[in-house]
C-alpha positions in Angstrom: 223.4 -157.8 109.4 221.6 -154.9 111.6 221.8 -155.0 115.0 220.8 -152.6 117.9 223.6 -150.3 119.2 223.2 -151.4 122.9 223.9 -155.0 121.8 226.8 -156.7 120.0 226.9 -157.0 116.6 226.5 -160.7 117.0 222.8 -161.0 117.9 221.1 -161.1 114.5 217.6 -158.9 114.0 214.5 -161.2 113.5 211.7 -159.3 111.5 208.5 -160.5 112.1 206.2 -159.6 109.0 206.7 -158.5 105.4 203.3 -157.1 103.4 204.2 -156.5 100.0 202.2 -153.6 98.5 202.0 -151.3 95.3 203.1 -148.3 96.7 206.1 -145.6 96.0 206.9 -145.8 99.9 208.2 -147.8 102.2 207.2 -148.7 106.1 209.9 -149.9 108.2 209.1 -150.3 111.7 212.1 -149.8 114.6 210.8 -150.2 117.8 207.7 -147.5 118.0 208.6 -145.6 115.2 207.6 -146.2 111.3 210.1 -144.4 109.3 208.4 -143.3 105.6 210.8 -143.4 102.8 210.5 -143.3 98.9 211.0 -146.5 97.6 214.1 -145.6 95.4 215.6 -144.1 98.4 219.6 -144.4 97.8 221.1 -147.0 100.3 223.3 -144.4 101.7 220.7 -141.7 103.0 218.7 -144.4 104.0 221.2 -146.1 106.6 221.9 -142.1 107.5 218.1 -141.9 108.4 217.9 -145.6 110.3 220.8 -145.2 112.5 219.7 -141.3 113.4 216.4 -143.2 114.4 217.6 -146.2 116.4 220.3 -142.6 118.0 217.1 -141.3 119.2 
């Protein structure tokens, strides 16, 4: 489970739309910002990248 860092880890995330495409890049949207990652980005560098973004 993901949850925002102001709130308790208790509140589940809700996501609101998934387009599947043929692509080699991923979209995820936090807030305003749409982070662009390769899609066989390693699970590690990619939680690095999505908690720097929901730090900002």
């Amino acid at each position: 489970m993901v949850a925002p860092l102001t709130e308790t880890a208790k509140t589940a995330v809700k996501f609101a739309r998934v387009e599947p495409a043929a692509s080699s890049t991923v979209e995820i949207v936090i807030g305003d910002v749409v982070v662009r990652v390769a899609s066989d980005i390693e699970s590690d560098h990619l939680a690095k990248i999505l908690r720097a973004v929901r730090k900002a």
